[in-house]
Structure formats: structure tokens, C-alpha cells
C-alpha positions in Angstrom: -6.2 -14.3 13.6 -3.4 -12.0 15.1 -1.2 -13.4 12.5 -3.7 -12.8 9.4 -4.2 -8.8 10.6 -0.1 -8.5 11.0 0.2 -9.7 7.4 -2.1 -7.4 6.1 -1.3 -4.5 8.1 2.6 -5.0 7.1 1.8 -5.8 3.2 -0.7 -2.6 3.2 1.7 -0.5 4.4 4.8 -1.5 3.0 3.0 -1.0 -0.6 1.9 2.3 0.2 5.0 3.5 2.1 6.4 4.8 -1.7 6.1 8.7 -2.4 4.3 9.3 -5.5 2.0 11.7 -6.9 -1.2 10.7 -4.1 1.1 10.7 -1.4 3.1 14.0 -1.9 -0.4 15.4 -2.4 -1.4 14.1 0.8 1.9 15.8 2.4 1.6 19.0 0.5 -2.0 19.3 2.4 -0.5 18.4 5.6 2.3 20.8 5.1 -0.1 24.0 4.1 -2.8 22.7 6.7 -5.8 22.8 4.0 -8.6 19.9 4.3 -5.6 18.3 6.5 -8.5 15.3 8.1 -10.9 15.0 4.4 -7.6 14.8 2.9 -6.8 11.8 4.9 -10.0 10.3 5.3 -10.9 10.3 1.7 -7.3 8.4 0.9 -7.6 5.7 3.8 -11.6 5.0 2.6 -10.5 4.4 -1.2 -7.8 2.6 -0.1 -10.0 0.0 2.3 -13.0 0.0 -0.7 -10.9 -1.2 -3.2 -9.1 -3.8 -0.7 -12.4 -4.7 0.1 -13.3 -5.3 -3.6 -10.2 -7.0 -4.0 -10.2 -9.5 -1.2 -14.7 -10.2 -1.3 -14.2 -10.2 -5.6 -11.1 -12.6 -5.9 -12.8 -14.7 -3.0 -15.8 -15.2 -5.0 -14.2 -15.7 -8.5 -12.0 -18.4 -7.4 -14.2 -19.6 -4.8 -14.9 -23.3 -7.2 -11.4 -23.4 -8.4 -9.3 -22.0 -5.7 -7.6 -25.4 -4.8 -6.7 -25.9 -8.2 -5.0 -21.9 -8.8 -3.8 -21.4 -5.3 -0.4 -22.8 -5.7 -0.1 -20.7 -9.0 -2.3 -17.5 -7.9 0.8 -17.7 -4.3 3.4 -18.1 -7.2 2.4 -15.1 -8.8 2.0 -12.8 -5.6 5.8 -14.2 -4.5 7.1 -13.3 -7.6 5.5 -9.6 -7.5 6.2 -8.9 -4.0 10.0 -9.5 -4.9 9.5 -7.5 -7.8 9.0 -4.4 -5.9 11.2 -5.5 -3.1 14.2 -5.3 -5.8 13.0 -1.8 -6.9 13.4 -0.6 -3.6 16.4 -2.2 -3.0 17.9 -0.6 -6.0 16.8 2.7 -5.3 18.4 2.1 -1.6 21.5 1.4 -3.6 21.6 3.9 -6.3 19.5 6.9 -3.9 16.8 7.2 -6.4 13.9 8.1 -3.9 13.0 11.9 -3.9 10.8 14.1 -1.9 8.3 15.6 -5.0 5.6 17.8 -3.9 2.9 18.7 -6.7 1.9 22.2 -7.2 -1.4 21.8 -8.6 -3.5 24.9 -6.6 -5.9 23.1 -4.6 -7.9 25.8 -2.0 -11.2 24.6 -2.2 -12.5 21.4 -0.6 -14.3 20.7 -3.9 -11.4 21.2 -5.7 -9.0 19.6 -3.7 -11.2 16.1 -3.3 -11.6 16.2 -6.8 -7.9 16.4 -7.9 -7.5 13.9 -5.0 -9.9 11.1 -7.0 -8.0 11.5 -10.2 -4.4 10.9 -8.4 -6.0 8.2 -6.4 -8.5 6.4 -9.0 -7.0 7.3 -12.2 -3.9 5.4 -11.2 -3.3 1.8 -12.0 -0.9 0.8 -10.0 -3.7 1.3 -6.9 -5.7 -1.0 -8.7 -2.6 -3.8 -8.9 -1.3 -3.1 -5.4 -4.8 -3.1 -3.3 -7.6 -5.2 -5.7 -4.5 -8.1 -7.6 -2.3 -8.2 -4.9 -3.6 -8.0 -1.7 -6.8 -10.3 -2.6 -4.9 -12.6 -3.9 -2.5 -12.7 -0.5 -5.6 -13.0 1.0 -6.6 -16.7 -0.5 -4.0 -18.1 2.5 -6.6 -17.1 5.2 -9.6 -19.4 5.9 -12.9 -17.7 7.1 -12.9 -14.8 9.8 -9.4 -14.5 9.7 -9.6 -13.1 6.2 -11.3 -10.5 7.8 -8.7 -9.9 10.4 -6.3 -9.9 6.8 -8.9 -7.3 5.4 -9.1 -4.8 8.7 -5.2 -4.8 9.0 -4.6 -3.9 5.3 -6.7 -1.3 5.4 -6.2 -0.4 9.0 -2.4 0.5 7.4 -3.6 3.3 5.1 -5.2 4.7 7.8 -2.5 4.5 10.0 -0.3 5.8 7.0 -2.4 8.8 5.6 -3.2 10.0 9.1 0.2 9.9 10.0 1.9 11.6 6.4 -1.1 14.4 6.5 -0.4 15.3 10.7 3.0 14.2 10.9 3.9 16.6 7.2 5.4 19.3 9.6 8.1 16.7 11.1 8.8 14.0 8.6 9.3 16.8 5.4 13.0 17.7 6.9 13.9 14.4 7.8 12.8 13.3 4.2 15.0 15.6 2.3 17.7 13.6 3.2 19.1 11.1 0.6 20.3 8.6 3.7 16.4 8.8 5.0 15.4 7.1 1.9 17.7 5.1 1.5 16.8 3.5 5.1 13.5 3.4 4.0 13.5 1.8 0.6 16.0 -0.9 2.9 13.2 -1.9 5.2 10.9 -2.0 2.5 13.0 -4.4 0.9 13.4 -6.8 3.3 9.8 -6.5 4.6 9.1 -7.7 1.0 11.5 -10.3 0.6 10.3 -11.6 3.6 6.7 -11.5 2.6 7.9 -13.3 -0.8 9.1 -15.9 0.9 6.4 -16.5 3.1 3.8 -16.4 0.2 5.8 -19.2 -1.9 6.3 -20.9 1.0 2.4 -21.4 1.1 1.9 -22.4 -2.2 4.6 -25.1 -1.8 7.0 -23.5 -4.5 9.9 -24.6 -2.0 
């Protein structure tokens, strides 16, 4: 069970631990100190809906057939997660991570949600990290701890969002330096190599 949660929480986060256009929104807010805890909130319960739809909706597609895809569906996930794990190891090598915060106005709360959906919904890559990727991760965990898997995953964007909106203040300086990020993009690395290995491991690619 502890183990299930642990992998989810570490997947969820390491995928969400790249700055793009949500997440320097999210720090903008935090910076300014508009809608700092809606701000949050409304990132960390997209986040856990569509991990939920991801995990419940794979679940239930393969649910007759998972013993014949499982090897292939753990292939696939290996092969992604070190996908992105050589990303950020390149752009710990070459220093390509930057600190970009938009400058769309955003001072209403009706304004500011709404700006928030299209950065967060109209992006596929949320779709491919939180519905593909971590349901299929999930078909390794029998029963309740597949709901330990689910709560840690989305437990991590919570723990991220809360963090980046309140912590804005303190981690902006830090995260101007080029040597930050490459740290960063490091750990996220290895986390994913790691995680690669584990995955392939399971569906008995080695």
C-alpha cells in the first residue's frame, strides 16, 4: 500500500515539477498575491479529476484484456518515462530550463479561473501525463492499493501547487539561477530513469 502511494506521489510530481505556461501562471499569482488559494485549489482538483479518469477509465477498458496488454501497455509507460527523463537530462546539460512568467492581466477571480482552464484543459500534454500515463502506471497495483496509487498522485499536485503558489516569494530568486535548474532537471532525470526501470521491470521486458 505504502509502496503504491510513494509511486504515485513521486511519478505525479516529477511530471508536474516542469515550468510551463500553467505553472508560471500559478507562480505569477503567488508572486502578486491575487486568488493565491483558488489559484491552487483549482490546479490540484483538475489535476486529481483527470488522474482519476485516467486510472478508473484505463481500469475499466482493459479490465478483460489486461493480462494480455500489460506486458506491452508497462513497455510503453518505460519507454515514455525515459523519454522525458532524457529531456531533462539534456536540458541539465545544455541549461535549457527558464523561469517564464506570462503576462496575461488576470485581476478578476472570473477572469483569472477562466484563463486558468484554457492553460490547464486546453493543453495536451495534461491529458498524456495524468489520463495515458499515470493510469496506465497504475495497471501494476491490484485492488485498494490502486487507490493508495491514485491519492498519492494526486496528493503531489497538491503538495506542488500549494507549495509554487505560497512558496512564489522564496523559490522565484532561487529559480533565476541557471545552476537551480540544472539541479532540478538532474533529479528529475534520475527519478525517471528510475521509475523506467521499475515499470519494465514489471512487465518482464528484462
Amino acid at each position: 500500500m505504502l509502496s503504491a502511494f510513494l509511486t504515485g506521489f513521486i511519478l505525479g510530481f516529477s511530471l508536474i515539477l516542469a515550468i510551463g505556461a500553467q505553472n508560471s501562471f500559478v507562480l505569477r499569482q503567488g508572486l502578486m498575491g491575487r486568488h493565491v488559494f483558488t489559484v491552487a485549489l483549482f490546479c490540484s482538483l483538475s489535476d486529481a479529476l483527470l488522474i482519476s479518469i485516467g486510472i478508473a477509465g484505463i481500469s475499466i477498458f482493459l479490465n478483460n484484456y489486461i493480462d494480455l496488454v500489460s506486458d506491452w501497455l508497462f513497455g510503453i509507460s518505460a519507454i515514455w518515462l525515459a523519454g522525458y527523463g532524457l529531456l531533462r537530462l539534456r536540458d541539465a546539460i545544455n541549461g535549457n530550463s527558464a523561469l517564464v512568467i506570462e503576462s496575461a492581466s488576470s485581476n478578476g477571480l472570473t477572469s483569472t479561473l477562466s484563463f486558468l482552464a484554457v492553460l490547464t484543459f486546453a493543453n495536451p500534454h495534461v491529458y498524456l501525463d495524468t489520463v495515458v500515463l499515470i493510469g496506465s502506471v497504475s495497471q501494476q497495483f491490484p485492488g485498494n492499493t490502486k487507490l493508495a496509487y491514485a491519492i498519492g498522485a494526486s496528493l503531489a499536485s497538491f503538495v506542488f501547487f500549494f507549495s509554487l503558489a505560497y512558496g512564489a516569494k522564496l523559490l522565484s530568486p532561487t529559480m533565476q539561477k541557471p545552476t537551480a535548474w540544472r539541479l532540478l532537471d538532474s533529479f528529475i532525470a534520475f527519478v525517471m530513469f528510475t521509475l523506467a526501470i521499475k515499470v519494465a521491470q514489471i512487465g518482464s521486458w528484462f
